[in-house]
C-alpha positions as CSV (number, residue, x, y, z in Angstrom):
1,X,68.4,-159.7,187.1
2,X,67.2,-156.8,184.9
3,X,69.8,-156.7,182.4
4,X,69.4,-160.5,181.5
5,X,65.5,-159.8,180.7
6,X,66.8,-156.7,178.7
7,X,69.1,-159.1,176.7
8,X,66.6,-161.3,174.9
9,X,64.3,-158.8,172.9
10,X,67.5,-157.5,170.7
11,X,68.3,-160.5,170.4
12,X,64.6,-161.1,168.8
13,X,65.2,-158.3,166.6
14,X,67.5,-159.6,164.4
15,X,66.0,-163.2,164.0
16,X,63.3,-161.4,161.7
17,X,66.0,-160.0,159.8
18,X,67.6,-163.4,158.4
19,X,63.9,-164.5,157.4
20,X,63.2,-161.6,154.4
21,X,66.5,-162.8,152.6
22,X,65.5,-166.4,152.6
23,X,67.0,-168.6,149.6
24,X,63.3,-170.2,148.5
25,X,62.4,-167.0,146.5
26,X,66.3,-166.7,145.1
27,X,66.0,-170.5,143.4
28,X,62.6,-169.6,141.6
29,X,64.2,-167.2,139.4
30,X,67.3,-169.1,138.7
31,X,65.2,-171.5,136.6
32,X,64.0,-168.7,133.9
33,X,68.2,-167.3,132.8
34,X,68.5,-171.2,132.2
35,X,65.6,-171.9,130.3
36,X,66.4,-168.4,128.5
37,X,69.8,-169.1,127.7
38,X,69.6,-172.9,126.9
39,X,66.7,-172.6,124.2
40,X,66.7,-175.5,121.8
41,X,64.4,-178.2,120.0
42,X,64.1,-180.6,123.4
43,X,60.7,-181.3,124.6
44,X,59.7,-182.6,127.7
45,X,56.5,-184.5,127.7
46,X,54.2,-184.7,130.7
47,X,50.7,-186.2,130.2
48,X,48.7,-188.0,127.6
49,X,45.0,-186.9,127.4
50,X,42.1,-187.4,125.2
51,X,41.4,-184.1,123.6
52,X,43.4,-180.8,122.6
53,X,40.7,-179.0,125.2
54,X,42.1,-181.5,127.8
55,X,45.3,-180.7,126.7
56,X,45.6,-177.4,127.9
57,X,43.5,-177.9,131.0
58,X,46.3,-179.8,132.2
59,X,49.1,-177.8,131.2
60,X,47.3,-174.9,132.9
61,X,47.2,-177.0,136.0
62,X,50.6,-178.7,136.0
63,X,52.1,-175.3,135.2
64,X,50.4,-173.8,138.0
65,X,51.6,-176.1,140.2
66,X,55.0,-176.8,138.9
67,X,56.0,-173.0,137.6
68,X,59.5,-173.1,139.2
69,X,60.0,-176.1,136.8
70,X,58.1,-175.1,133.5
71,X,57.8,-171.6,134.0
72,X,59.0,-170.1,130.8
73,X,58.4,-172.9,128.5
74,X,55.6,-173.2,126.4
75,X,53.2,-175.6,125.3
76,X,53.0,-178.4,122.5
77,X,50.1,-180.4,122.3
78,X,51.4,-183.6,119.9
79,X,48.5,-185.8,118.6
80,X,49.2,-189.7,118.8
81,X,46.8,-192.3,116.4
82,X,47.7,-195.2,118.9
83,X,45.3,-197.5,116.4
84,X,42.9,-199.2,118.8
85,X,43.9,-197.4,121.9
86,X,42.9,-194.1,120.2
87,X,43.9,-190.6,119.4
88,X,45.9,-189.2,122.3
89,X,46.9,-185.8,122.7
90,X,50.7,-185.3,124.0
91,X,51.2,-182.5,126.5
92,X,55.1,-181.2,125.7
93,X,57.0,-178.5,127.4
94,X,59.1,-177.1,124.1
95,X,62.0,-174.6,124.1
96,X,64.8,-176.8,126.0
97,X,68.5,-177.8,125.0
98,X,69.0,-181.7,126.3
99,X,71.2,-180.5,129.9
100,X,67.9,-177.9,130.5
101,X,65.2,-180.8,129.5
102,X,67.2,-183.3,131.6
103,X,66.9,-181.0,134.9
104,X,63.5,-180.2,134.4
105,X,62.4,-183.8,134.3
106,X,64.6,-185.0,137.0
107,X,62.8,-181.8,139.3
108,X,59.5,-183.2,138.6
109,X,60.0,-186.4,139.1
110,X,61.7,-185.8,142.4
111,X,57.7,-183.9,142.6
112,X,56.3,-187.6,141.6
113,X,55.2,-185.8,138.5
114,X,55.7,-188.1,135.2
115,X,58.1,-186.8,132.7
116,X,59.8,-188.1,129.7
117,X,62.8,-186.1,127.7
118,X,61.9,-186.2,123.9
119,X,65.1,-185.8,121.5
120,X,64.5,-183.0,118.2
C-alpha cells in the first residue's frame, strides 16, 4: 500500500515541468519577425476620434491591449474633413505589406476590435 502513495508525488513533479514551456509566450514574438520582414506602405485603420490628443490616447490604449497584434507598428493619425459631420482624426497602424495588414485585421476582429485594411 506504500509504494502506490510513493507513486503519485513524481508523478507531480513533472506536471510543473510541461507548464514553463507553454506555447502562449512562443506566439507573442512570432508576430514582431513578420511585421519586421513584411514592412510596406499598408495601413490598418482602427478608430475615428475627434482630436489628434484623442488620437493617441487610443492608440496607447488599443496598443496596450492588443500588443501581440500591433506591437511593432507605429502610429498614423490621418485627419478626415467629413463636411458637416466634422473633422475626424484616423487612427492607422503603418508599416504593413497587404498579407501582414490582412492578418492583423482578421486577429482583431476575431478580438471584436474594428479594423479596416487601407491600400498605399
Amino acid at each position: 500500500a506504500q509504494t502506490p502513495s510513493q507513486t503519485p508525488p513524481p508523478a507531480a513533479a513533472p506536471k510543473p515541468q510541461p507548464a514553463p514551456p507553454a506555447a502562449a509566450p512562443a506566439l507573442q514574438p512570432a508576430p514582431a519577425p513578420a511585421k519586421a520582414s513584411g514592412g510596406g506602405n499598408w495601413r490598418v485603420q482602427l478608430a475615428a476620434v475627434r482630436s489628434e490628443a484623442e488620437a493617441s490616447t487610443e492608440w496607447k490604449r488599443l496598443t496596450s491591449r492588443h500588443g501581440a497584434a500591433l506591437g511593432g507598428l507605429s502610429m498614423q493619425v490621418a485627419k478626415a474633413d467629413l463636411g458637416e459631420k466634422g473633422i475626424f482624426y484616423r487612427i492607422q497602424g503603418v508599416g504593413l505589406d497587404e498579407e501582414r495588414a490582412k492578418s492583423v485585421c482578421a486577429q482583431l476582429k476575431s478580438q471584436n476590435v474594428g479594423c479596416v485594411v487601407v491600400r498605399p
